[in-house]
N, CA, C and O of each residue as an XYZ file, in Angstrom:
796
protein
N      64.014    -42.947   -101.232
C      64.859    -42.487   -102.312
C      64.663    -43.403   -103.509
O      64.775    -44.626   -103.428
N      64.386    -42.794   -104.541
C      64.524    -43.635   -105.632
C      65.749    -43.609   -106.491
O      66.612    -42.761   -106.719
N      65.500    -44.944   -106.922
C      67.059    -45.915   -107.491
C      66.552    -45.389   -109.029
O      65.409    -45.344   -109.486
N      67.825    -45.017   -109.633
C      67.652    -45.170   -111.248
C      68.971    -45.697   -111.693
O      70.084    -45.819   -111.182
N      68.250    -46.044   -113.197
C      68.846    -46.825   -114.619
C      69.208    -45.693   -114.693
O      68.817    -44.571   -114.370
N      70.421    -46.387   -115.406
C      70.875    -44.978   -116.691
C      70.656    -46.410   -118.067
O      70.849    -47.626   -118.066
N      70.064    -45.191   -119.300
C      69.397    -45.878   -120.362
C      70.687    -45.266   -120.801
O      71.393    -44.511   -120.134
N      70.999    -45.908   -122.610
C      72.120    -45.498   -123.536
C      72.045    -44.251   -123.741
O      73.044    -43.586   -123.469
N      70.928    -43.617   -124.240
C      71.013    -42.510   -124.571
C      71.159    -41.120   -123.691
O      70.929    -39.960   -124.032
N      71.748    -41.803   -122.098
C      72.013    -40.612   -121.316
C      70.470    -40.802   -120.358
O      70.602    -40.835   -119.134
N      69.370    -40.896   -120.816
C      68.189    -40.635   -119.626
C      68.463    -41.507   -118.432
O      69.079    -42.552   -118.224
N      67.828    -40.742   -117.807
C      67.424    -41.801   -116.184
C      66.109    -41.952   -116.333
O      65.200    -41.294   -116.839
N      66.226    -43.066   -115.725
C      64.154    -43.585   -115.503
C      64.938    -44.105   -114.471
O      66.099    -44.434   -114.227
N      63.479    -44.026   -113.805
C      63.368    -45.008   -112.354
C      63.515    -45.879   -112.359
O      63.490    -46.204   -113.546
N      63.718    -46.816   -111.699
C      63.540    -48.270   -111.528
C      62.420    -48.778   -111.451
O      61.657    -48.199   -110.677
N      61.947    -49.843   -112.083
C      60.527    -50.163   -112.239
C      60.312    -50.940   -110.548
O      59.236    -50.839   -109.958
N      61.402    -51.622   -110.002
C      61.072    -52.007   -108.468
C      61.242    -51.697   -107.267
O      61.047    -52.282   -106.201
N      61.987    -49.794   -107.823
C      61.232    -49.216   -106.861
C      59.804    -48.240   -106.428
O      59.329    -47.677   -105.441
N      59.436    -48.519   -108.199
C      58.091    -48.101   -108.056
C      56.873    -49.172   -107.425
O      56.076    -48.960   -106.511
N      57.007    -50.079   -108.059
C      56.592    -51.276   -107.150
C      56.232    -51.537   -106.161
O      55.097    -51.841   -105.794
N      57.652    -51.401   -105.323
C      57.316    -50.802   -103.931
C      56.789    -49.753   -103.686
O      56.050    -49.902   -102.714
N      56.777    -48.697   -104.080
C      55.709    -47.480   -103.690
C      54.841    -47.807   -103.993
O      53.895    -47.345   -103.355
N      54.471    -48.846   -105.185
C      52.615    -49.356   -104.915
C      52.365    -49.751   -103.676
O      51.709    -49.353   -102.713
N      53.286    -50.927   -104.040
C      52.575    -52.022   -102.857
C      52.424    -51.151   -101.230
O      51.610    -51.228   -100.310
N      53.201    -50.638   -101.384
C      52.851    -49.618    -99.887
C      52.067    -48.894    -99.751
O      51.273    -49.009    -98.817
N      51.994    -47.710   -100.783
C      50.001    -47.283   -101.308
C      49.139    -48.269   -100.953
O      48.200    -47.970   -100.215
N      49.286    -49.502   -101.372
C      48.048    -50.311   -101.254
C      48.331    -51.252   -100.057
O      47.561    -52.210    -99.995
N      48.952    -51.201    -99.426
C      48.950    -51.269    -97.850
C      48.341    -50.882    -97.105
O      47.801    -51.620    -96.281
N      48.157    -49.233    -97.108
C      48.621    -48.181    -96.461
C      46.801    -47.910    -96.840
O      45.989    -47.755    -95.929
N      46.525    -47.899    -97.869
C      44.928    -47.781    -97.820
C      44.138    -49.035    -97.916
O      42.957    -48.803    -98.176
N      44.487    -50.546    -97.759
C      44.218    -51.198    -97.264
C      43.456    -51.297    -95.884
O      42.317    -51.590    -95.520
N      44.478    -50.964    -95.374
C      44.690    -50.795    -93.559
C      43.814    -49.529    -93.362
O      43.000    -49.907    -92.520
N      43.527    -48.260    -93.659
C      42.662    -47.245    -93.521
C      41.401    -47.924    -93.535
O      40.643    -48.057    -92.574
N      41.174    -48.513    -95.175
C      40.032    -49.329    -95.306
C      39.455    -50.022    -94.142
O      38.269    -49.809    -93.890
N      40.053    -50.724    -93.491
C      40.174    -51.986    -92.464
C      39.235    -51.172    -91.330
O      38.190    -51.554    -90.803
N      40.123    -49.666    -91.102
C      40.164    -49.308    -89.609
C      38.516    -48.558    -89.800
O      37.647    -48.563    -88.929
N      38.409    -47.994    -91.062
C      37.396    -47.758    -91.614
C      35.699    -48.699    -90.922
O      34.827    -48.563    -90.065
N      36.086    -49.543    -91.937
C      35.078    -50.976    -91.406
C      34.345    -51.148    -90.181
O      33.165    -51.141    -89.830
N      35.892    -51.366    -89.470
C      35.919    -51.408    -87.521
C      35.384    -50.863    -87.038
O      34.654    -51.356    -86.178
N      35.401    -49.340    -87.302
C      34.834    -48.035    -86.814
C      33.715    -47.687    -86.731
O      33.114    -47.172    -85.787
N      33.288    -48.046    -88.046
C      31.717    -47.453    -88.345
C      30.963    -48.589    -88.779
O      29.930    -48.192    -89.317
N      31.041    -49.750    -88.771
C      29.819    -50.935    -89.232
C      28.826    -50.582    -87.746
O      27.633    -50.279    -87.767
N      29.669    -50.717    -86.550
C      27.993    -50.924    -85.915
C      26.833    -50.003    -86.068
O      25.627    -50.231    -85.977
N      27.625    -48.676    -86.375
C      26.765    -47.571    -86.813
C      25.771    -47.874    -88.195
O      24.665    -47.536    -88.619
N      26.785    -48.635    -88.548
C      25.990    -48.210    -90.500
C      25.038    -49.813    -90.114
O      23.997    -50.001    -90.743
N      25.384    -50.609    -89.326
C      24.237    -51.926    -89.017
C      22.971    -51.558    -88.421
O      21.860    -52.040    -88.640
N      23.484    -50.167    -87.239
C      22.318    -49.614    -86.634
C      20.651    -49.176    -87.621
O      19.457    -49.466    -87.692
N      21.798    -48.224    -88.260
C      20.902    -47.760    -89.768
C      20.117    -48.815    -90.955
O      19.141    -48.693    -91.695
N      20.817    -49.564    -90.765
C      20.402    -50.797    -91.703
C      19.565    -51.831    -91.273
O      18.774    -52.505    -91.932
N      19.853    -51.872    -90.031
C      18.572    -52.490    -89.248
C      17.447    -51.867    -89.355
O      16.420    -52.545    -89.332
N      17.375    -50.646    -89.477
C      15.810    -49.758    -89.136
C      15.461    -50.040    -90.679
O      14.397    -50.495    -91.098
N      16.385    -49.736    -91.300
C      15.887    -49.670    -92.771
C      14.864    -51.109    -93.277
O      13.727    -51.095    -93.749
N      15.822    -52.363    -92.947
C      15.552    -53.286    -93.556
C      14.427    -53.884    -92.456
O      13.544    -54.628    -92.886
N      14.489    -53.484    -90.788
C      13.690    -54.348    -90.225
C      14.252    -56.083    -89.896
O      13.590    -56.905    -89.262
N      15.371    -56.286    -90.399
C      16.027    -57.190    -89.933
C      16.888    -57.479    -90.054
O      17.289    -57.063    -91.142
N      17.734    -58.138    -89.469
C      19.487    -58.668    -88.580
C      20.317    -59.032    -89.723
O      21.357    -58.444    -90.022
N      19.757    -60.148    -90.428
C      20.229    -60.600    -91.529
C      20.372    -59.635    -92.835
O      21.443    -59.582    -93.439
N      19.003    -58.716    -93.321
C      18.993    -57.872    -94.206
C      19.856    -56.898    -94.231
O      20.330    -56.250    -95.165
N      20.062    -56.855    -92.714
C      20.808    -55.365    -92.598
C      22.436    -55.477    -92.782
O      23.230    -54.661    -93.251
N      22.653    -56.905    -92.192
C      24.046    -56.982    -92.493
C      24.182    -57.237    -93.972
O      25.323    -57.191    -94.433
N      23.206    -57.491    -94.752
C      23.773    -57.930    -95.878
C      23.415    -56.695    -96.906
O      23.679    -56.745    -98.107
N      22.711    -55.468    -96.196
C      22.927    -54.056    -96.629
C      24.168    -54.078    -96.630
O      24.931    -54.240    -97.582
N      24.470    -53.851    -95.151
C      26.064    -53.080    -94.999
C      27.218    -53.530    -95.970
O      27.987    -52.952    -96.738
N      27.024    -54.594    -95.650
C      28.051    -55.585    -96.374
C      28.036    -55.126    -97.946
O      29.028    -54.450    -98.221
N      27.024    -55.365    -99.181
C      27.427    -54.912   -100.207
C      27.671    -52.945   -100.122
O      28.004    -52.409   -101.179
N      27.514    -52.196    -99.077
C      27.617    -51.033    -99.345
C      29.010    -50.874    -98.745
O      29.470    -49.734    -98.684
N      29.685    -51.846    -98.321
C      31.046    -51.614    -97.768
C      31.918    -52.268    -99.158
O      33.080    -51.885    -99.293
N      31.533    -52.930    -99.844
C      32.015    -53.467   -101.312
C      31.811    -52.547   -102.366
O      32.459    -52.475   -103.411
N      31.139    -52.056   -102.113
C      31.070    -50.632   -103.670
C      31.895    -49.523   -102.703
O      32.917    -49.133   -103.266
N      31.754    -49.137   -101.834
C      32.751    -48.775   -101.156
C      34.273    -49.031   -101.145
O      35.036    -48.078   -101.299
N      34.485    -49.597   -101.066
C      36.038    -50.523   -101.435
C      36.593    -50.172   -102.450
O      37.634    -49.533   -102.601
N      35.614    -50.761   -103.458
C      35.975    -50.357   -104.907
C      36.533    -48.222   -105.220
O      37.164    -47.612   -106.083
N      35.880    -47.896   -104.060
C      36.065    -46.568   -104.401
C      36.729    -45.911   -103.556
O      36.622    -44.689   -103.452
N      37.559    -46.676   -102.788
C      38.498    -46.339   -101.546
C      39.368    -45.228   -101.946
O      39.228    -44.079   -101.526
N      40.121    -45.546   -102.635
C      41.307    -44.320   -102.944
C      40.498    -42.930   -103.165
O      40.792    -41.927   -102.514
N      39.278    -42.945   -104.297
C      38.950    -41.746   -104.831
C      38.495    -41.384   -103.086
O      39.123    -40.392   -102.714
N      37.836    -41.790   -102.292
C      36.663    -41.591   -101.292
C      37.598    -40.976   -100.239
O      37.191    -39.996    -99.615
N      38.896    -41.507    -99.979
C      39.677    -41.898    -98.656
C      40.070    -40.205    -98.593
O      40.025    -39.480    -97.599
N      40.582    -39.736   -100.406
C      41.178    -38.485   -100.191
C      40.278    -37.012   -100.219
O      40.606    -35.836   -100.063
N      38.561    -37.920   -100.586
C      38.131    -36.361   -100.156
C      37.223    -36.256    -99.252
O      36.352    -35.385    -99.228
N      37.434    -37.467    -98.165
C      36.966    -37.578    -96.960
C      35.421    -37.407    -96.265
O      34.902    -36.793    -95.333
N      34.998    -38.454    -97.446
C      33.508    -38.602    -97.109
C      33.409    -40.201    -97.827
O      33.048    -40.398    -98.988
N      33.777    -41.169    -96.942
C      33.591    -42.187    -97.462
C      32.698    -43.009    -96.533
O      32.431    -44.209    -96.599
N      32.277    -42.036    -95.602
C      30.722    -42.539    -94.869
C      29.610    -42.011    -95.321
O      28.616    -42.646    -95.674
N      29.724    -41.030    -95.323
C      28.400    -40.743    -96.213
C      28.103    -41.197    -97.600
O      26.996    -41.204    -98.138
N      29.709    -41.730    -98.313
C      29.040    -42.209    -99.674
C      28.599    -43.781    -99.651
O      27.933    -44.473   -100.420
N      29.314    -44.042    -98.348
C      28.690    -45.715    -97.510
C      27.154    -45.563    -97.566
O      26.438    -46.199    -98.339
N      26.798    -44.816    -96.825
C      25.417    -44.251    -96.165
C      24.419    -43.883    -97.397
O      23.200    -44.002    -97.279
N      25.078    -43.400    -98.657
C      23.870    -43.214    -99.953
C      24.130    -44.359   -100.537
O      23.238    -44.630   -101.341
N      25.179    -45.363   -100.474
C      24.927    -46.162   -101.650
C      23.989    -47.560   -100.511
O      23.847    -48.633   -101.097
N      23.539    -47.511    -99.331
C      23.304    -47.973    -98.406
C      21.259    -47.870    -98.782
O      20.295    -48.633    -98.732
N      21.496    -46.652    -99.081
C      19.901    -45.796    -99.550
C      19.714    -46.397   -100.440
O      18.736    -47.121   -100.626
N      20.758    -46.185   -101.275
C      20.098    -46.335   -102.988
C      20.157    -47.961   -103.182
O      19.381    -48.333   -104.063
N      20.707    -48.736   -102.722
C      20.739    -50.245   -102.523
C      19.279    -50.907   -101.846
O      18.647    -51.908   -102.185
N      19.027    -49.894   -100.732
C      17.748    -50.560   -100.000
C      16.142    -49.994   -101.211
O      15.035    -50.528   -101.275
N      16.622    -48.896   -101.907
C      15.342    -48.713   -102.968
C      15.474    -49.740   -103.947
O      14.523    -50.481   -104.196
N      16.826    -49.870   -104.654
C      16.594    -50.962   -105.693
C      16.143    -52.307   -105.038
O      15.449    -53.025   -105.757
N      16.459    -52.796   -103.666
C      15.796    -53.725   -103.372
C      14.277    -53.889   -103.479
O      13.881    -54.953   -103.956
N      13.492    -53.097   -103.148
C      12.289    -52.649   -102.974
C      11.589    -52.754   -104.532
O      10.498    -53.313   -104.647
N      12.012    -52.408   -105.251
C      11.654    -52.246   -106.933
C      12.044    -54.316   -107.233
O      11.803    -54.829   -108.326
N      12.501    -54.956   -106.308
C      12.449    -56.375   -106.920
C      11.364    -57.154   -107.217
O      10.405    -56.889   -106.493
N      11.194    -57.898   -107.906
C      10.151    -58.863   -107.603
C      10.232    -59.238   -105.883
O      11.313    -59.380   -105.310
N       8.797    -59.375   -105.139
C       8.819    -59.653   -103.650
C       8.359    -61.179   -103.606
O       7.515    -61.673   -104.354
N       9.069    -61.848   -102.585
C       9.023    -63.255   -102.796
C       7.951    -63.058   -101.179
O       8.447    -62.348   -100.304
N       6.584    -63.690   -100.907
C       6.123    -63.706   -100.055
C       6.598    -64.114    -98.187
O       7.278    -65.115    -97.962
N       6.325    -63.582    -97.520
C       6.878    -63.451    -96.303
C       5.478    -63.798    -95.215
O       4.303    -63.515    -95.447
N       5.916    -64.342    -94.253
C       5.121    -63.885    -93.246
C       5.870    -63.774    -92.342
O       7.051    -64.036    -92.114
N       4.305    -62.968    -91.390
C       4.985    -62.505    -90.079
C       4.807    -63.421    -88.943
O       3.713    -63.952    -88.751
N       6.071    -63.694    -87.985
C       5.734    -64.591    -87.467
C       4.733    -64.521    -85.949
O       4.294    -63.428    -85.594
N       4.564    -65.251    -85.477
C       3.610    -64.929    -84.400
C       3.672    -63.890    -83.165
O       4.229    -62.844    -83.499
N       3.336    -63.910    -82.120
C       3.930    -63.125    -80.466
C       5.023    -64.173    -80.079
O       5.114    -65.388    -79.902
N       5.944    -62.850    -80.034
C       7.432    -63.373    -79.352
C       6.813    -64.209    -77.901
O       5.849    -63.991    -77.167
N       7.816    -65.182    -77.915
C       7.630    -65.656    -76.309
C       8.277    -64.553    -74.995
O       9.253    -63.802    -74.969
N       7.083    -64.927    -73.864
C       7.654    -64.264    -72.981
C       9.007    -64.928    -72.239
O       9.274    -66.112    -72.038
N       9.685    -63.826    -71.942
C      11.061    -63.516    -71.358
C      11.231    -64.906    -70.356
O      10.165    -64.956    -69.741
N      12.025    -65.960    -69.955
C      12.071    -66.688    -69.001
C      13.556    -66.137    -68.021
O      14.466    -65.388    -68.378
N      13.358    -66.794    -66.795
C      14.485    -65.957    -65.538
C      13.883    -64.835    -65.534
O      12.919    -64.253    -66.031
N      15.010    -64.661    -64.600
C      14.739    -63.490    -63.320
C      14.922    -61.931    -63.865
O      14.455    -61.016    -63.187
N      15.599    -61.666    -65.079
C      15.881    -60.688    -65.602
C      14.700    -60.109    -65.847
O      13.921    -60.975    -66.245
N      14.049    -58.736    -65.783
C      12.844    -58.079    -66.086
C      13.188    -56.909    -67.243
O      13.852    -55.882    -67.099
N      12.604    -57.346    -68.267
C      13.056    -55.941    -69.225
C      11.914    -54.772    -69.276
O      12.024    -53.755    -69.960
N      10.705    -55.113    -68.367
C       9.823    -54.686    -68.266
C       9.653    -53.215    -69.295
O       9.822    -53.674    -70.424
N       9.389    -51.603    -69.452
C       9.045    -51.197    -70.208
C       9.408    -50.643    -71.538
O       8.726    -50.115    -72.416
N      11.035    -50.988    -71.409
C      11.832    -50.601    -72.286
C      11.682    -51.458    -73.363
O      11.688    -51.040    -74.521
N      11.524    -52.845    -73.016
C      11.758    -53.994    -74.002
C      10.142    -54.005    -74.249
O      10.009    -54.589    -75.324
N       9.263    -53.753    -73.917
C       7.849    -53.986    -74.789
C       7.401    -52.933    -75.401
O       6.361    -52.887    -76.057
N       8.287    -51.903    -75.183
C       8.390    -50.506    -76.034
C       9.246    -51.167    -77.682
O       8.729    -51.133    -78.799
N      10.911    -51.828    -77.267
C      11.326    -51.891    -78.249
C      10.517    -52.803    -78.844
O      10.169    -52.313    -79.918
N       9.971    -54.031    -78.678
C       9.197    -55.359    -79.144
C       8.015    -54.301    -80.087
O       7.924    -54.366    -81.313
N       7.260    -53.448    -79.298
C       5.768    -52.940    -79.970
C       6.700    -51.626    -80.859
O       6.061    -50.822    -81.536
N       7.854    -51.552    -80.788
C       8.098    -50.486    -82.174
C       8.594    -51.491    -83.086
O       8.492    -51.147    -84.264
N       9.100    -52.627    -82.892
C       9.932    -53.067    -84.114
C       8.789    -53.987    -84.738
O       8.955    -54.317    -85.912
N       7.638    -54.439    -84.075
C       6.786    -54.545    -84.827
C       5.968    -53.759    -85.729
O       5.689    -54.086    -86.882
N       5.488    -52.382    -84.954
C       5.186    -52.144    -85.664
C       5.632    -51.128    -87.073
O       4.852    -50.565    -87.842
N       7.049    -51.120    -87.100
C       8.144    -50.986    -87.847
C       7.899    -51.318    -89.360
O       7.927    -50.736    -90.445
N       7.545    -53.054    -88.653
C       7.769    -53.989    -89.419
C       6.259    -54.073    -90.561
O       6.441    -54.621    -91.648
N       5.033    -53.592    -90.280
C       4.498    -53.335    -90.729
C       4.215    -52.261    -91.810
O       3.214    -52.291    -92.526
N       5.333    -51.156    -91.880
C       5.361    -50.279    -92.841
C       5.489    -51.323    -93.894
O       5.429    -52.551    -93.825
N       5.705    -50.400    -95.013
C       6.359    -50.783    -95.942
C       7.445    -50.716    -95.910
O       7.811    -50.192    -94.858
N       8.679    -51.140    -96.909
C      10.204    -50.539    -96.817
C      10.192    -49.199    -97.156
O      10.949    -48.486    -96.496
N       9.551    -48.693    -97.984
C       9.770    -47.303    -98.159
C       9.493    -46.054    -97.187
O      10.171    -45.030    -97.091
N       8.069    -46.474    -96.339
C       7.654    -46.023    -95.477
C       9.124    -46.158    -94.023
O       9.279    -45.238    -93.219
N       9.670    -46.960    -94.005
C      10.385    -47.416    -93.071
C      11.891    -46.486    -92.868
O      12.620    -46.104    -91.953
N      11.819    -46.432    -94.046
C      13.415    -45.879    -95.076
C      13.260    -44.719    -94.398
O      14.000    -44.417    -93.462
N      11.785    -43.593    -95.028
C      11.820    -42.346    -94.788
C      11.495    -41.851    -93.094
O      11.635    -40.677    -92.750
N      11.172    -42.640    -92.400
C      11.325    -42.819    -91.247
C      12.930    -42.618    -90.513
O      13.560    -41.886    -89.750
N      13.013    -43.463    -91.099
C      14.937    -43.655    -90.307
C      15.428    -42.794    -90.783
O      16.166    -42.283    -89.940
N      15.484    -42.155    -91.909
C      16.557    -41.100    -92.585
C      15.875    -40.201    -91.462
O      16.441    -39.994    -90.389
N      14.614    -39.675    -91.777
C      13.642    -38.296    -90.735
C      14.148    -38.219    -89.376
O      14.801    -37.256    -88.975
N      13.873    -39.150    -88.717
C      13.860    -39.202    -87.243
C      14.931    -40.135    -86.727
O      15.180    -39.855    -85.554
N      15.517    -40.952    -87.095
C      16.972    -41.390    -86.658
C      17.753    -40.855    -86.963
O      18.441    -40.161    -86.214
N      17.957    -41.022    -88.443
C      19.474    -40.079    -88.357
C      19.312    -38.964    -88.713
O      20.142    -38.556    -89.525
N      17.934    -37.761    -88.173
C      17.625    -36.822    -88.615
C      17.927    -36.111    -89.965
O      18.541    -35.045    -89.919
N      17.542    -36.619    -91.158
C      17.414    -35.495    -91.708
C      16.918    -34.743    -92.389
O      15.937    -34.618    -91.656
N      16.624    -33.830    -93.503
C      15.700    -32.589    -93.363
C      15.101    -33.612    -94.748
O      15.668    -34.475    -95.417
N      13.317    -32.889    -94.797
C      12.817    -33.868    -96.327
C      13.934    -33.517    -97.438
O      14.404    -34.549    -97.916
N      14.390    -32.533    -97.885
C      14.979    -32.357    -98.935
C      16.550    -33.993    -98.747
O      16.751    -35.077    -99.294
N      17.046    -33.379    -97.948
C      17.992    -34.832    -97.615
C      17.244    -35.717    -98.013
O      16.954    -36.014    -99.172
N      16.917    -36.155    -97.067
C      15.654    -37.366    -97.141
C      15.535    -37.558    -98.800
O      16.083    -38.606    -99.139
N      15.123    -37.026    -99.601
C      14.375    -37.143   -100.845
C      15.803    -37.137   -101.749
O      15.670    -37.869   -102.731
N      17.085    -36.525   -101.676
C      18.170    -36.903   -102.378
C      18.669    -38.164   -102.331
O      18.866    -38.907   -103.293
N      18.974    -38.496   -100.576
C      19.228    -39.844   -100.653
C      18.244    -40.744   -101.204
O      18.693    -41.193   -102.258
N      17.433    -41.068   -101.025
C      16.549    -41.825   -101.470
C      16.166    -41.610   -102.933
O      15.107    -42.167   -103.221
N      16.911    -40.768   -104.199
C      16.471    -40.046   -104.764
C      14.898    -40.052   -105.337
O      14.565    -40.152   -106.518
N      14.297    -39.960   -104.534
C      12.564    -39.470   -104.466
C      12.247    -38.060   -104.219
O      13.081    -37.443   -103.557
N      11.032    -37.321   -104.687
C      10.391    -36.427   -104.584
C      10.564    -35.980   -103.976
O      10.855    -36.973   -103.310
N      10.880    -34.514   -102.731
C      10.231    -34.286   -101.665
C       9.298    -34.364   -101.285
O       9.264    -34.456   -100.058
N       7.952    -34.381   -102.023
C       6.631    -34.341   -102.035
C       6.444    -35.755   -101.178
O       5.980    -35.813   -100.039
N       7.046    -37.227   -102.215
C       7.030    -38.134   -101.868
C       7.867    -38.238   -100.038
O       7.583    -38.898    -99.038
N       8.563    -37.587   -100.237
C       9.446    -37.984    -98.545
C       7.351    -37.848    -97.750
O       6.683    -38.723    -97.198
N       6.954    -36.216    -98.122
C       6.297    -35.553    -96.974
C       4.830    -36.853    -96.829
O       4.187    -37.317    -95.888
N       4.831    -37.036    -98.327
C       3.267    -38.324    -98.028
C       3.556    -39.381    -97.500
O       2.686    -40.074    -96.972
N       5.144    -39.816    -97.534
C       5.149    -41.229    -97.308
C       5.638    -41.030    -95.578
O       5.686    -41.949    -94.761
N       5.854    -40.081    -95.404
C       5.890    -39.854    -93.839
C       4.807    -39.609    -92.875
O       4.513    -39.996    -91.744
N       4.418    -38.965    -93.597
C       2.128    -38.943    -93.559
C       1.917    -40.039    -92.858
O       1.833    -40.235    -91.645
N       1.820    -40.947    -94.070
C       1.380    -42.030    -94.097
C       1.802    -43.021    -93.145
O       0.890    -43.576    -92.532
N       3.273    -43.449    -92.822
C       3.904    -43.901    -92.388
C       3.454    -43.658    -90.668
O       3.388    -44.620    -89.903
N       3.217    -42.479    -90.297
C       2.886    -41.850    -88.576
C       2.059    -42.185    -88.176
O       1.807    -42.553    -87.028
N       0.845    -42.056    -89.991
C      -0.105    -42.388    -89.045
C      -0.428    -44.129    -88.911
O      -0.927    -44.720    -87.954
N      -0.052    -44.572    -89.951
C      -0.148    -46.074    -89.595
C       0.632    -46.634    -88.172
O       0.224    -47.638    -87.589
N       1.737    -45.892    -87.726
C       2.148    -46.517    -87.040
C       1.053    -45.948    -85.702
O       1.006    -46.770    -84.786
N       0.561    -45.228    -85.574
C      -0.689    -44.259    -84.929
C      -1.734    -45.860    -85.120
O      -2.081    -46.288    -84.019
N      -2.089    -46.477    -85.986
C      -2.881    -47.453    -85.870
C      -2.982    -48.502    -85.560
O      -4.000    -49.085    -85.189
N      -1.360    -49.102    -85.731
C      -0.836    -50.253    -85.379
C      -0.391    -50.641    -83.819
O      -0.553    -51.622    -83.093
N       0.214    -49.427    -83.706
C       0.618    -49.126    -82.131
C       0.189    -48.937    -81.443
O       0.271    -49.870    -80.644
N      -0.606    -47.838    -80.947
C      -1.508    -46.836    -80.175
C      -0.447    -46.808    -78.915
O      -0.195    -45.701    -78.438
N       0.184    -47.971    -78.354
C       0.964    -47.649    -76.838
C       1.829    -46.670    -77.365
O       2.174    -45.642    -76.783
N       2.136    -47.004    -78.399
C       3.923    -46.164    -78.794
C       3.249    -44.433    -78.469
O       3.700    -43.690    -77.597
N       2.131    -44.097    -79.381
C       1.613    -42.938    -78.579
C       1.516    -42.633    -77.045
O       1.976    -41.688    -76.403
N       0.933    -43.491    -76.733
C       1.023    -43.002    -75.030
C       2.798    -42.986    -74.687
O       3.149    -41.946    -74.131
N       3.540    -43.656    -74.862
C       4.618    -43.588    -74.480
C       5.537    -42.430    -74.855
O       6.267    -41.874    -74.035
N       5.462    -42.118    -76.076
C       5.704    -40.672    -76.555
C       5.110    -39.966    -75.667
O       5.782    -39.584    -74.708
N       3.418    -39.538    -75.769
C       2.926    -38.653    -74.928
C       3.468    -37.962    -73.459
O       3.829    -36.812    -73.206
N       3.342    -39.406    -72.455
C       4.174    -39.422    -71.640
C       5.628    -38.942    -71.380
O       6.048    -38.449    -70.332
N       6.297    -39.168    -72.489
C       7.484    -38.777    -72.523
C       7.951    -37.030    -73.027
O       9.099    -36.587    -73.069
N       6.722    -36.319    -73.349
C       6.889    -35.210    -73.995
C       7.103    -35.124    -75.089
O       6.998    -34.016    -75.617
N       7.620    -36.656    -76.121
C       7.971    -36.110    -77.153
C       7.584    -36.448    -78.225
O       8.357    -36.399    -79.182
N       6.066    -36.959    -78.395
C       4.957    -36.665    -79.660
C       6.042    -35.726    -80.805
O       6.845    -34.812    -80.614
N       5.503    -36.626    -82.284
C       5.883    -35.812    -83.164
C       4.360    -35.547    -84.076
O       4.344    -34.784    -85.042
């Protein structure tokens, strides 16, 4: 219930502290959404950000500024209920402007050591080891249109909005991208093969 003044001239206005309080409870109240928000969906949006960036650190520090422009746009986002997917493009469009930076040189580091103890990760883990290498060998862009395609499936036209690139560009840089990993890999083929599910 709101409390009112009576002003001289007969009006009522509200009380300015009980509007106040209806902020501060608004901003409670989507605070806490925000929060549950976060909780919910980072391991997902880390999953994605890992493939993108190719690494642990990069990816959290994707998520992380795409959960901050996010924030900023909580209220507008919260009420028309797509504030993962606008996570998820500004996630895109963050990992292209990275890509357009000046590149500070990198290397790659050597063969992982083998596994010590009794634990055997035998074909699963030299499957994941020989994809995330050779992952890691795309380019980022090549990498990007990968994960949008075949992880989080989606169609070139998608693909080419988020990323806002060509379609043309999604279809060459996916080309390109298969078959390098076709050169780098060769097991990952047999293992597909095997598995039925060659693309």
């Amino acid at each position: 219930m709101t409390k009112h003044l009576l002003v001289a001239d007969g009006l009522r206005l509200p009380d300015p502290r009980s509007i106040n309080d209806q902020r501060l409870a608004n901003v409670d109240r989507l605070a806490s959404e925000f929060d549950s928000f976060v909780r919910g969906r980072t391991p997902a949006l880390l999953r994605a950000a890992y493939l993108l960036t190719g690494d642990q650190h990069l990816a959290e520090d994707l998520v992380q500024s795409a959960l901050a422009r996010t924030h900023r746009r909580w209220a507008q986002l919260h009420h028309q209920g797509n504030a993962e997917a606008y996570t998820r493009k500004t996630m895109y469009h963050l990992q292209v402007s990275w890509w357009r930076r000046p590149k500070v040189a990198e290397s790659m580091p050597g063969d992982l050591p083998e596994p010590r103890g009794g634990y055997d990760h035998a074909e699963v883990a030299s499957t994941r080891i020989a994809l995330r290498r050779a992952l890691l060998r795309l380019t980022p862009k090549q990498r990007a249109v990968l994960v949008l395609r075949f992880f989080e499936d989606h169609s070139e036209a998608e693909t080419a909005e988020l990323l806002n690139i060509a379609p043309g560009t999604v279809k060459s840089q996916t080309a390109k991208a298969l078959a390098r990993l076709r050169t780098v890999a060769p097991e990952l083929g047999e293992f597909y093969s095997r598995e039925g599910s060659a693309r």
